[in-house]
Every structure is written in C-alpha cells, then in structure tokens.
C-alpha positions in Angstrom: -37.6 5.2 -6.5 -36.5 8.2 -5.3 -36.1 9.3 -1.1 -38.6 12.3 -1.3 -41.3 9.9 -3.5 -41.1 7.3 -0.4 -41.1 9.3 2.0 -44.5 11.4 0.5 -45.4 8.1 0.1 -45.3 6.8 3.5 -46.2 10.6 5.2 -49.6 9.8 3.0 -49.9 6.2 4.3 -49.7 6.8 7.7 -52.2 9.6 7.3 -54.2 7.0 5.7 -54.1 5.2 9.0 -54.4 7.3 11.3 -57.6 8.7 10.1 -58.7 5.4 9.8 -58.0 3.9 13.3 -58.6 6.8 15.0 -60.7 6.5 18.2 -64.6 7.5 17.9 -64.7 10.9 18.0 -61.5 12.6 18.3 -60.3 15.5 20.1 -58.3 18.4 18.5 -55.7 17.8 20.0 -55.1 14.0 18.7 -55.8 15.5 15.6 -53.1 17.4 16.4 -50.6 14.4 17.3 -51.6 12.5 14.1 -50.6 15.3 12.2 -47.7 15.9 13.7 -46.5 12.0 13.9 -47.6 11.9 10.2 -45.7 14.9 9.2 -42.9 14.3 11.2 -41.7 11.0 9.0 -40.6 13.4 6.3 -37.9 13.9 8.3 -37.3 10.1 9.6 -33.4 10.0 7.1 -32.1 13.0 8.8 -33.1 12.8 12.5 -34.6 9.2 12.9 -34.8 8.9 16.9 -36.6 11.9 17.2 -39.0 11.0 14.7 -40.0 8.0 16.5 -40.2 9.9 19.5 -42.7 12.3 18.0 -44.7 9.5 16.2 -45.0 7.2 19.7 -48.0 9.8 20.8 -50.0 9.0 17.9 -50.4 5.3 20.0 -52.5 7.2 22.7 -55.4 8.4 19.7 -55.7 4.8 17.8 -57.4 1.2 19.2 -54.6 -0.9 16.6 -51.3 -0.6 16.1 -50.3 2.6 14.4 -48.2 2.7 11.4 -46.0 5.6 11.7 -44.0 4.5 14.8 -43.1 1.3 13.0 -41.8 3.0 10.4 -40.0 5.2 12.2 -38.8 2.5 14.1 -37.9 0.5 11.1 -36.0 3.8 9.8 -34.0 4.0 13.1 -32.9 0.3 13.0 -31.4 0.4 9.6 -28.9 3.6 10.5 -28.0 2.8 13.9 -25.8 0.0 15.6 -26.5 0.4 18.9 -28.8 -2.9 20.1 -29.7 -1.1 23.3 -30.8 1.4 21.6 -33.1 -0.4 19.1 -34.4 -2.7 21.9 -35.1 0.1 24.3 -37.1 1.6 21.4 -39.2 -1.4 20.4 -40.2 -2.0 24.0 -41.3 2.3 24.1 -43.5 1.3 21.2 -44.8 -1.5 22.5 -45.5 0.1 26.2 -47.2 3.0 24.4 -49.5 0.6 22.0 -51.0 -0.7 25.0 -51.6 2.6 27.2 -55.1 3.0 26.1 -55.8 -0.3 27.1 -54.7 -0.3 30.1 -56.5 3.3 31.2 -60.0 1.7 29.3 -61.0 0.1 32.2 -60.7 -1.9 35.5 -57.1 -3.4 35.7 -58.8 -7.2 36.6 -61.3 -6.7 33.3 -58.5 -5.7 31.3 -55.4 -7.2 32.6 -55.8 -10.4 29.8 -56.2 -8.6 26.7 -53.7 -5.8 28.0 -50.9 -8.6 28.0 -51.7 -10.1 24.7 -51.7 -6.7 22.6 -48.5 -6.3 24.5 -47.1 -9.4 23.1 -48.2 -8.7 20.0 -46.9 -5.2 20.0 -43.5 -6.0 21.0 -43.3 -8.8 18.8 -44.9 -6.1 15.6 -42.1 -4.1 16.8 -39.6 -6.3 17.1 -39.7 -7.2 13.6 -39.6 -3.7 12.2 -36.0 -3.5 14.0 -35.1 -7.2 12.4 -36.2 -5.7 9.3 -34.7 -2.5 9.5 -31.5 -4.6 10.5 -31.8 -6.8 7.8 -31.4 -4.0 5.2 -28.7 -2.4 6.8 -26.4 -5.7 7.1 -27.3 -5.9 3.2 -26.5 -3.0 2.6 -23.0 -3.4 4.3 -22.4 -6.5 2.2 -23.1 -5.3 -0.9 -20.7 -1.9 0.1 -18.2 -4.7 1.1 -18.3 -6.5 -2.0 -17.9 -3.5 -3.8 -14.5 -2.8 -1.5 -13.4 -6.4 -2.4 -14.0 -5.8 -6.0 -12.1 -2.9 -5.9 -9.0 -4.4 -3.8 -8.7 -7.4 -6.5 -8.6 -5.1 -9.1 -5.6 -3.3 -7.5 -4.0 -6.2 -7.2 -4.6 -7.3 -10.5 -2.8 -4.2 -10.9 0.3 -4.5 -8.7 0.7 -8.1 -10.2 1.0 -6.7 -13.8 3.3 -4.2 -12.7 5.1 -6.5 -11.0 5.6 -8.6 -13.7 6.5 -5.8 -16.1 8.8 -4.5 -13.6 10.9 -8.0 -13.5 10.9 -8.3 -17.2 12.2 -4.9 -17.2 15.0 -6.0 -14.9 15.5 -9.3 -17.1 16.0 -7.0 -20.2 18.0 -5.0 -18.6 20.2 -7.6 -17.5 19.8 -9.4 -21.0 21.3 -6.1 -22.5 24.2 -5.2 -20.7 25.1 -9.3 -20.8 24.6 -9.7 -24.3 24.9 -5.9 -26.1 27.4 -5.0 -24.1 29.7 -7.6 -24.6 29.6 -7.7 -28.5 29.9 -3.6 -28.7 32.8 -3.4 -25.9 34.6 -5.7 -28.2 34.1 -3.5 -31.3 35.2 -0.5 -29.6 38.6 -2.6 -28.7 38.9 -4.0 -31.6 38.6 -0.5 -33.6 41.2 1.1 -30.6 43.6 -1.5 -31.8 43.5 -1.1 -35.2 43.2 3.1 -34.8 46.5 2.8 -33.2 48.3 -0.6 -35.7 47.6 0.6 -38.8 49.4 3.6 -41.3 46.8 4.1 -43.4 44.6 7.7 -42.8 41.4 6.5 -44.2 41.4 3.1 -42.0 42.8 5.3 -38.9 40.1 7.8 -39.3 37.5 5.0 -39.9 38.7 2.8 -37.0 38.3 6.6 -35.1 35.2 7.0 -36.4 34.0 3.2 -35.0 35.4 3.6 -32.0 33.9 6.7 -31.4 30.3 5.2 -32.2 30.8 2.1 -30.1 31.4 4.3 -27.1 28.6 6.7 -27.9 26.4 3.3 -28.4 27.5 1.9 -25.0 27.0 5.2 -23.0 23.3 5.1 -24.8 23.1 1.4 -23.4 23.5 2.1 -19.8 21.6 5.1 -19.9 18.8 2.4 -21.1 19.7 -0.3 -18.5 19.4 2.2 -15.7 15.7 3.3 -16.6 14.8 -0.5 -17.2 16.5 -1.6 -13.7 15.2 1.5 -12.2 11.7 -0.3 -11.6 12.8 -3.7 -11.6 13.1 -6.6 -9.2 14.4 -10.0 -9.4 14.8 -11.0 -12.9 12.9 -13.6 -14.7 14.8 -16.1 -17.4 14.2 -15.8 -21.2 15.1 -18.3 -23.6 17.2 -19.6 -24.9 19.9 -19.3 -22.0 23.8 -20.3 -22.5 25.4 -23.1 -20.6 28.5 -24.2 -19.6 29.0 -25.3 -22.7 28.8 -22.1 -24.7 32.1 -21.7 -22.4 34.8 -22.5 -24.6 33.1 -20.5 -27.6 32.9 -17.6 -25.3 36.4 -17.6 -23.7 38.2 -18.4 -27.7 35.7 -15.0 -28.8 36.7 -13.3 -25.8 39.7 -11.2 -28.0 41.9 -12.0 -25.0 44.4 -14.7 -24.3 42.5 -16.7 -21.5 43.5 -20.5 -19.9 40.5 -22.2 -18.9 40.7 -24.8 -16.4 38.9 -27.2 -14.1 35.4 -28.5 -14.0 31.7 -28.1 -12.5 29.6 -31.3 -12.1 27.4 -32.1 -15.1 24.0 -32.2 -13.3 24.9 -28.7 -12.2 21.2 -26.7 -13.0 20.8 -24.2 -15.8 20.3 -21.3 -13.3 23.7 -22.1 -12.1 24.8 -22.9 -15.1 23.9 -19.3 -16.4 25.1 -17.7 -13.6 28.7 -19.2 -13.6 28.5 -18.1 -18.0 27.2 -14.6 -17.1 30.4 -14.4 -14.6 32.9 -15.6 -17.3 31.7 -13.2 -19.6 31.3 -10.0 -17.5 34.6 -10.8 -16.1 36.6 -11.1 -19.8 34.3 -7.9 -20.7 35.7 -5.7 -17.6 39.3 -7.1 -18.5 39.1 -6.7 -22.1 38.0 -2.9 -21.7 40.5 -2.1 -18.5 43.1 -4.7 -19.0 44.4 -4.5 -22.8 47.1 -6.8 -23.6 46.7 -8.8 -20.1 46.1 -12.8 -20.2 43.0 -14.2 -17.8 42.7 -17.3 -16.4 39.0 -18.7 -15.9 38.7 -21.6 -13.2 36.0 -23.4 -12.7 35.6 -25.6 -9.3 33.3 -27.6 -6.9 34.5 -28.6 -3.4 31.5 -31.0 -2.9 29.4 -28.3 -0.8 30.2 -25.3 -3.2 30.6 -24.9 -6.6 31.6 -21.7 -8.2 34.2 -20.1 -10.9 36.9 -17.5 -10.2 38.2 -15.3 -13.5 41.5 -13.8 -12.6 43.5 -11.2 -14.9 47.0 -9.8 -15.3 48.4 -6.9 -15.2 47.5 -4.5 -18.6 50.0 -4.6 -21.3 49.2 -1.1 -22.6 47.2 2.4 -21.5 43.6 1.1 -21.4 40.9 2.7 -24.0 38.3 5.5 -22.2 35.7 3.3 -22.3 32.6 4.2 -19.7 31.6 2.2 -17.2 29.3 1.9 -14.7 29.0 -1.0 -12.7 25.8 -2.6 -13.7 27.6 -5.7 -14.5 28.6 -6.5 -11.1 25.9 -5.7 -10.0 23.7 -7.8 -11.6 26.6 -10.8 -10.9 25.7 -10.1 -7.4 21.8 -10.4 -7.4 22.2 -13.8 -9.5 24.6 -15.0 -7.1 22.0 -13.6 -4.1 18.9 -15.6 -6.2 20.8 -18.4 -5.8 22.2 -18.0 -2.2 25.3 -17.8 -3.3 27.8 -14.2 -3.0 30.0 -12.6 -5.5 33.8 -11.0 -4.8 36.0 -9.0 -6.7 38.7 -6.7 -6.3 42.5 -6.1 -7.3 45.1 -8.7 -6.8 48.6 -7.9 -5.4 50.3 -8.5 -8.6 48.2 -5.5 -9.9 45.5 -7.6 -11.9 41.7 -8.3 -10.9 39.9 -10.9 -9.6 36.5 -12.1 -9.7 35.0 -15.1 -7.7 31.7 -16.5 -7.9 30.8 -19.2 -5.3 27.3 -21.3 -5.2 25.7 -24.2 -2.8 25.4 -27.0 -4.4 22.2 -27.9 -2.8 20.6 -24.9 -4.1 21.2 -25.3 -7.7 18.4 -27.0 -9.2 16.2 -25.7 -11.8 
C-alpha cells in the first residue's frame, strides 16, 4: 500500500480515537491538541521525534491510552538506533498517560490505580518500540540478503573469469608449444631449401613458404600475447606428451641432437610435461638461431632433484630472421615456478646456449 494511503489512514484512525476517548466535555483548546497530534502524523517518515513530541499532549485530553503517540512512537523506533533514545521516549509516553490520573484526585485515593495505568502504559509503550524494532531489524535482513545475493553473484563472476582467463593462458601456452614448433620448422625447412636448390620455381616457392611461415608465426605471437594478457596459471588439456614422446620429438627435431641419461619412471605427468615442453622449446630456439649446430639433451635426477639441461653448439651458418619474442621461456619458467622448481638459460663460453630445467622430486606428483 502506498506511504501517503497509510499515513491518511492512520491521521483518520487516530482522529477516530481521539474523538472517541475524549474527556466529557472538552475544551477548545484539547480540541485543539487532538487536532494537532492527529494531523501531525502525516508527517511521522520525515521528522519522527517531533511528531511524538507533538502527539504526547493529546494524553492530557483522553481517560485511555491514546493512539497517536504509539504510533508515533512505533514510527520513531523503526528509523532510529539509539536505545536511549527509544527508552527515554516510551517512559515520556507512559509518564504523560498517567498525568490526568494523578491531578483527578487525592494522591492516597489515587496512588493504586495511578501505578497500575503506569504499568500498563509503559509496558503498551514498550511494545510499540519492540515492534517498531522488530521491523526495522527485518528490514535490515532482508537489505542484507539482498547484499549477499549480490556478492555471490560477483563472485560467480570473478570465478568464470577466472577460469576463462587460465584457459586463456593454457591456449596460449598450448599454441606457442605445439604451433610454433611445427611452423618454425617449416620456415627452416623452406630457408634451406631457398638457399640448396637451382631451380627458380622451387627457389621462388621455397621464398614464397618461408615468407608465409614467418608472417604465420608473427600472427601467432601477436595471438599468444592477447590470450596471456589476461591469464594466470595454466590449467592442463588432454592429451599431454610424456617422456616418452621424447625420442619422436628429438629424431623430428630437424637437428642433429644426442640424447642421454634418464629420469625415474614414477616421475608425474606434470613433470613429465614440463621436462617435454623444455626439450622442445629448447630444439625450437636452436633450430631457428643455431642452423647447422648439434644439441645435446640430458636428462638427470640426483635423488633430491630431477631436471633436463638442452645444450647447443655453435651455428654452422647465418641464422634465418625469424621473430621472436620470448614467450617460450617464459612460459618454461612459470611451469618450472608451478612446480617449485626454476628455469636457467644463457650462452655458453664456447658460443652455444644452454638451457637447464631443475625440479624437486618431492613435488612431482600428479
């Protein structure tokens, strides 16, 4: 129902009752209070404690309880927070239900039934605060409820965008591992025939697939950096290589590469993958910066640590202009960091390039 309806409503009411309980005949001026009290609860939202004390004069014109200062006094309890306050205002009420009482006659006559409409005003007014209290802590919790509502669904939120932003960084990572890889190679493999062969139409097509792979890879990183750009850690996809995609990877590396040593065989597949991704990045960088140079992939364990170390010669011939941009390593690193593990690499002294991936053991399960 709408405020100005209620509040006609209860301006009407409270005339209602105050013409009713009115003492035997009234003077013009409690006429004048019980129209003012009356009136005055129009206004009981906006200015509540001076509404109840206008209405608490319209106690000294009636023989019962008058309605207007208990609604007032409801009205006052369900905006404020003060408990002084409210309790300071139901005993006023109550002291001014009993004022004609206790002026109506001799104090030893009227001294009894003074203190029980006492009791019973305080207590009539004491429950239009509880009341008024009531709806206001209701009101509260449903305005909290609405706040928790609202802070699960922005969560729900931050989750999905969480979760989009680490498969983001997962296909990211998936692209430059995998695409990258099988283009790089093209491009080499085109640069070497561009500058082997005699013929003019396989020069200018070897040209012509050179120059797309490298267009194609530049495109690719372009593409990884948006993806990683709002990612986090990454998330696996299926399926994953092991270490025993190793030997396909290093013979289809398009390099001449000695692979040695071992890793334990209950190593776990996020280890597994990492030490893979490592071995392939690592033939990738060489294969693009390092033309004609051998590589050597170890792999070892020293009981605490396991790890692998890639290490590469010293280029055979001018490398191609290939672009680059590092996101290679540095996804390396935040695998190695997932796993508590780090990532090195750098030149040697001989003029080649290293890198070294090293793992604990103990944090290597699935």
């Amino acid at each position: 129902m709408p405020a100005p309806v209620v509040d006609g409503t209860l301006v009407v009411a409270a005339g209602i009752d105050s013409w009713l309980n009115l003492t035997e005949d009234p003077a013009p001026f409690d006429l004048a209070l019980a129209g003012l009290a009356c009136a005055a609860l129009a206004l009981r939202r906006r200015f509540p404690l001076a509404v109840l004390l206008l209405t608490l004069p319209i106690a000294f014109t009636q023989d019962d309880i008058a309605l207007a200062p208990l609604v007032a006094l409801f009205t006052l309890a369900e905006r404020s927070r003060n408990r002084r306050l409210l309790a300071l205002c139901a005993l006023g009420t109550a002291l001014a239900s009993i004022i004609p009482w206790s002026l109506g006659g001799p104090f030893e006559v009227s001294r009894t039934f003074t203190l029980v409409t006492f009791v019973y005003s305080l207590a009539t007014a004491a429950a239009a605060v509880l009341f008024g209290q009531l709806v206001q802590t209701r009101r509260d919790l449903e305005r909290q409820m609405i706040e928790t509502e609202e802070a699960r669904e922005h969560e729900r939120i931050l989750h999905a965008q969480t979760v989009l932003a680490r498969e983001r960084a997962q296909l990211a990572r998936e692209m430059h591992d995998v695409v990258s890889h099988q283009v790089s190679l093209i491009a080499v493999r085109a640069g070497a025939l561009q500058v082997s062969t005699k013929d003019a139409d396989a020069k200018d097509a070897a040209r012509t697939i050179r120059s797309l792979s490298v267009t194609t890879l530049d495109e690719l990183r372009t593409m990884v950096r948006l993806l990683r750009a709002s990612g986090g850690r990454d998330t696996e996809l299926t399926p994953q290589p092991t270490l025993a995609d190793l030997h396909r990877l290093v013979d289809s590396s398009g390099i001449e590469t000695r692979l040695t040593g071992g890793l334990p065989p209950a190593l776990g597949a996020p280890a597994q993958r990492a030490v893979y991704r490592t071995v392939q990045e690592a033939l990738t960088n060489a294969r693009k910066h390092a033309p004609g140079a051998t590589a050597t992939v170890e792999l070892w364990h020293d009981g605490a640590d396991v790890g692998v170390t890639v290490t590469n010669g010293v280029p055979a011939r001018p490398s191609l202009a290939l672009p680059g941009s590092h996101q290679g390593l540095i996804g390396l690193r935040e695998r190695a960091e997932i796993l508590h593990g780090t990532l090195e690499s750098g030149p040697t002294p001989e003029g080649g390039y290293r890198v070294s991936l090293r793992i604990p053991l103990a944090a290597n399960g699935d």
